[in-house]
C-alpha positions as protocol buffer text, in pm:
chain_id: "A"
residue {
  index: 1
  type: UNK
  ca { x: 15198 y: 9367 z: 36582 }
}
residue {
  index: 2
  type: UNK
  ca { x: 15234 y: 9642 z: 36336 }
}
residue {
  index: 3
  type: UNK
  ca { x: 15521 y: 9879 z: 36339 }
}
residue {
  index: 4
  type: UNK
  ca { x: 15363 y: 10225 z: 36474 }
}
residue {
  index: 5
  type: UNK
  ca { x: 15227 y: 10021 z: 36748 }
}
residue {
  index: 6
  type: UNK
  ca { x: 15598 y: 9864 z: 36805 }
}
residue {
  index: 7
  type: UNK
  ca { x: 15724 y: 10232 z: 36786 }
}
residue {
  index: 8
  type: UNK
  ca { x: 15442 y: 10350 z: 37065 }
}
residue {
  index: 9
  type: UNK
  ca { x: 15545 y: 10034 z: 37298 }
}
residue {
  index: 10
  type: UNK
  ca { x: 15912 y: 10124 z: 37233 }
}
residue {
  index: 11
  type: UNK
  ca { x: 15847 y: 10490 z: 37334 }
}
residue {
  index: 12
  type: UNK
  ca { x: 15661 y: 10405 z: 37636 }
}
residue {
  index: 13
  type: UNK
  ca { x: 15893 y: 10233 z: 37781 }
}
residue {
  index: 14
  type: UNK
  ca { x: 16192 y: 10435 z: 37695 }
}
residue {
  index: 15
  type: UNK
  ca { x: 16173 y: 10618 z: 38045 }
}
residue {
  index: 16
  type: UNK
  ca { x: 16329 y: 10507 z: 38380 }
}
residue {
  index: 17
  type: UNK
  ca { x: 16008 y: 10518 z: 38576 }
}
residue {
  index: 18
  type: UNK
  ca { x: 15763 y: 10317 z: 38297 }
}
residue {
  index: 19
  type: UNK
  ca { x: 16072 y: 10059 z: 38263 }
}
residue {
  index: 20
  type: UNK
  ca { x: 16043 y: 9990 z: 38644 }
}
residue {
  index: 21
  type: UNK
  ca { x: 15634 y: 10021 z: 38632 }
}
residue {
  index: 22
  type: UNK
  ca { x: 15585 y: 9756 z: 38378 }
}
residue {
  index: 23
  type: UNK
  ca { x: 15864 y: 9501 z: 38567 }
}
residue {
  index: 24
  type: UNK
  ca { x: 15700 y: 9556 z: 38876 }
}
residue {
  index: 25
  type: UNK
  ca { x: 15388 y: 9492 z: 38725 }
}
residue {
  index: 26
  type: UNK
  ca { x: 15526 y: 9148 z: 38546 }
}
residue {
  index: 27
  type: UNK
  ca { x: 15666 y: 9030 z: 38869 }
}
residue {
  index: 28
  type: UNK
  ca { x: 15321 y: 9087 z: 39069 }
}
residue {
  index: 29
  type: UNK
  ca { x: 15133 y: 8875 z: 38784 }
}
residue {
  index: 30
  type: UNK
  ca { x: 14804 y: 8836 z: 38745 }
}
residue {
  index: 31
  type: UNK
  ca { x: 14675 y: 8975 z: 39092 }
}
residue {
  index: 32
  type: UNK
  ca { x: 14832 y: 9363 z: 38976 }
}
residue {
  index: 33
  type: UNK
  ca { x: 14933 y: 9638 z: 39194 }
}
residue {
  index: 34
  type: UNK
  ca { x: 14715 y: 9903 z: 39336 }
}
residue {
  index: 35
  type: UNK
  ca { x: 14850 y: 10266 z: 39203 }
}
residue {
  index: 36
  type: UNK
  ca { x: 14940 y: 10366 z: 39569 }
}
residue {
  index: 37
  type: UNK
  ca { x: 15137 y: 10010 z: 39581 }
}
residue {
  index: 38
  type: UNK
  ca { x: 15312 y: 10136 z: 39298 }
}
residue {
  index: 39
  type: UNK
  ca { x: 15395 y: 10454 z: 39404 }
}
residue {
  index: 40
  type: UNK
  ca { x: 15529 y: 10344 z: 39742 }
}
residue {
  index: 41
  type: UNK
  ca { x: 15729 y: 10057 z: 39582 }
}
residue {
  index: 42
  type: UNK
  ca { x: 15898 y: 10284 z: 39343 }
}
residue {
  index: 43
  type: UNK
  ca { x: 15893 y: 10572 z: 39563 }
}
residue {
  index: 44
  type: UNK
  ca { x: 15748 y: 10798 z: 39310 }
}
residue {
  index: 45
  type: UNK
  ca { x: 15505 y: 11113 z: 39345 }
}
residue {
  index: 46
  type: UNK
  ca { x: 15137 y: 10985 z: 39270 }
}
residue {
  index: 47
  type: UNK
  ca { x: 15084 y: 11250 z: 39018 }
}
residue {
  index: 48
  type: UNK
  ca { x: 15434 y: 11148 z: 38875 }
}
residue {
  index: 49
  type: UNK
  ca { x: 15341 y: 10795 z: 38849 }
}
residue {
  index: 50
  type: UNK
  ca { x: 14987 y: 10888 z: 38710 }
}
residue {
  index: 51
  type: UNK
  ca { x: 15121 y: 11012 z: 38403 }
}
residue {
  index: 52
  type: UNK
  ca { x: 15325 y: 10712 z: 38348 }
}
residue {
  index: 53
  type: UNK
  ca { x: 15063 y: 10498 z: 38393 }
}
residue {
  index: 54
  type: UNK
  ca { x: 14856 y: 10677 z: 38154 }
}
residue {
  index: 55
  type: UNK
  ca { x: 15116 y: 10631 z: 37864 }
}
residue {
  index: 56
  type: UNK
  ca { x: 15161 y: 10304 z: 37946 }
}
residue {
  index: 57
  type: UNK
  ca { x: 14845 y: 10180 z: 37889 }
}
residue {
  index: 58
  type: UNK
  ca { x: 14774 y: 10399 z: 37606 }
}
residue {
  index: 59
  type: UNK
  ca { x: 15054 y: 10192 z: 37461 }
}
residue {
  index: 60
  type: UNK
  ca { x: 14836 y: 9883 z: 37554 }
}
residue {
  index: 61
  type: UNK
  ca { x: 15100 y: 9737 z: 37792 }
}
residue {
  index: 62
  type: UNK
  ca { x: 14930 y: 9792 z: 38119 }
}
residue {
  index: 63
  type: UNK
  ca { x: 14545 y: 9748 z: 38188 }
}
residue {
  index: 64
  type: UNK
  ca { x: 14371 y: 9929 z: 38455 }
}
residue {
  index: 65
  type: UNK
  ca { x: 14031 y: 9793 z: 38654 }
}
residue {
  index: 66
  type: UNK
  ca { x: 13881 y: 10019 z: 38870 }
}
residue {
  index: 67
  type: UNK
  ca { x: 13842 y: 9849 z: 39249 }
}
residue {
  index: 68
  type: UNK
  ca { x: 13629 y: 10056 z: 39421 }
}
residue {
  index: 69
  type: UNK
  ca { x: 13813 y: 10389 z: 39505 }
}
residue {
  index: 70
  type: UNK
  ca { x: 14149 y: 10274 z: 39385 }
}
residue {
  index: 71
  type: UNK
  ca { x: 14268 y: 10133 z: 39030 }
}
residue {
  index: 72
  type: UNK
  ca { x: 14447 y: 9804 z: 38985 }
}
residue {
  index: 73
  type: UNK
  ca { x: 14706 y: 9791 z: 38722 }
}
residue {
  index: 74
  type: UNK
  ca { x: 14810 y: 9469 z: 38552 }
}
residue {
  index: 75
  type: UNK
  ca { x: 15085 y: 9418 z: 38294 }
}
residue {
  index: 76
  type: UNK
  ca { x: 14973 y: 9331 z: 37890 }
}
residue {
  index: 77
  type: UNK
  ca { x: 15203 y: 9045 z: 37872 }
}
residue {
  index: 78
  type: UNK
  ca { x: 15004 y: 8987 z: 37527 }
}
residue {
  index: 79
  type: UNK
  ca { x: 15147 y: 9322 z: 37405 }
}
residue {
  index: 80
  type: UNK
  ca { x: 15472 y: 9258 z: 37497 }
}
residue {
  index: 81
  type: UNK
  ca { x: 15482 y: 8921 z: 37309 }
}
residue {
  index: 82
  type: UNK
  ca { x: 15385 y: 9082 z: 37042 }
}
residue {
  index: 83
  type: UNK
  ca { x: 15643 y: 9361 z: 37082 }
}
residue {
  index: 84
  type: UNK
  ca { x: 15915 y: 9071 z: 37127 }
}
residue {
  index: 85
  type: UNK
  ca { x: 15809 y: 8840 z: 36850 }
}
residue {
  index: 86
  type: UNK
  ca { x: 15776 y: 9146 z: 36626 }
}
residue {
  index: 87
  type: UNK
  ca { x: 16133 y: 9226 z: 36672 }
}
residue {
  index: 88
  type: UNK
  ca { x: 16248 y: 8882 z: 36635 }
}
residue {
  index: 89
  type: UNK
  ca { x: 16028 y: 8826 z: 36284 }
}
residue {
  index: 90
  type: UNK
  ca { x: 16323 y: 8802 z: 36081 }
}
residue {
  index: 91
  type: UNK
  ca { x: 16538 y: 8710 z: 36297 }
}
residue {
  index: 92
  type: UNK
  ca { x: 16878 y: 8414 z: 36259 }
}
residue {
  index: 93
  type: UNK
  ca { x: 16987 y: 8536 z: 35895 }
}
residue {
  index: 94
  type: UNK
  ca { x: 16709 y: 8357 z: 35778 }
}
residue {
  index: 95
  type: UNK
  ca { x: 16728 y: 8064 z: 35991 }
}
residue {
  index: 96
  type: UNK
  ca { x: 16425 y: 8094 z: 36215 }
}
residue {
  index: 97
  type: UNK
  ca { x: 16470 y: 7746 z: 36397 }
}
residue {
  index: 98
  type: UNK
  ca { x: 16742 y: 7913 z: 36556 }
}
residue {
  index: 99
  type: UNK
  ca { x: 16518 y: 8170 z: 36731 }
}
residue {
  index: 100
  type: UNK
  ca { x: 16261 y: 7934 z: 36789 }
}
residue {
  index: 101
  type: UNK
  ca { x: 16389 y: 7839 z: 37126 }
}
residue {
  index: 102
  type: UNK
  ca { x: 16318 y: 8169 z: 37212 }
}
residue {
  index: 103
  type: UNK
  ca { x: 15942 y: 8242 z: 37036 }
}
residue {
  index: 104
  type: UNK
  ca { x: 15862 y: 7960 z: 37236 }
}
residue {
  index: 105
  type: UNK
  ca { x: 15899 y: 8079 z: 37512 }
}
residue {
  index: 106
  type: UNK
  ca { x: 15748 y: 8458 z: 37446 }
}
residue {
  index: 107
  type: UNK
  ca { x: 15446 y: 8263 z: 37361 }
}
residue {
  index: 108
  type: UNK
  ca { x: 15389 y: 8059 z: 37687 }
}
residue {
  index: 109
  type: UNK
  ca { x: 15211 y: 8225 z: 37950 }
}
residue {
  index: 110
  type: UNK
  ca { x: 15452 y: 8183 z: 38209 }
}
């Protein structure tokens, strides 16, 4: 991952409501959460959470799909490996078996 695109994944989820968006997302997996699912969980204002959601996946850690009338939103755990093995590049004072514990399991797709 490059650093501006660190910096925009940082930024987006800098904010109470895109914090609890993406871990709600993570937690529902790959089957996603319907906006209005979303908004109900969180008990947030759809136009509220529509704005979120838009700078969340302009950051490329949430992906929409359209389902009919309603949009699905599904968490970019590929983008936020990348954010998290980005930060830990250079890592352990130069010792990167000691983080490897830890890449290891950023790169699994559990």
């Amino acid at each position: 991952m490059e650093k501006n695109a660190a910096l925009d994944a940082l930024s987006a989820l800098a904010h109470d409501i895109r914090i609890d968006v993406f871990r709600l997302l993570v937690q529902a997996g790959q089957s996603g959460m319907a906006a209005g699912e979303i908004a109900a969980r969180l008990d947030v204002r759809p136009n509220t959470l529509s704005n979120n959601l838009t700078i969340l996946t302009r950051s490329s850690l949430v992906r929409p799909k359209r389902e009919g009338r309603s949009i699905r939103y599904f968490a970019r755990m590929e983008t936020m490996r990348g954010l998290l093995a980005f930060l830990m590049e250079d890592c352990c004072g130069g010792r990167p078996e000691l983080c490897q514990p830890v890449l290891d399991k950023i790169a699994c797709d559990c």
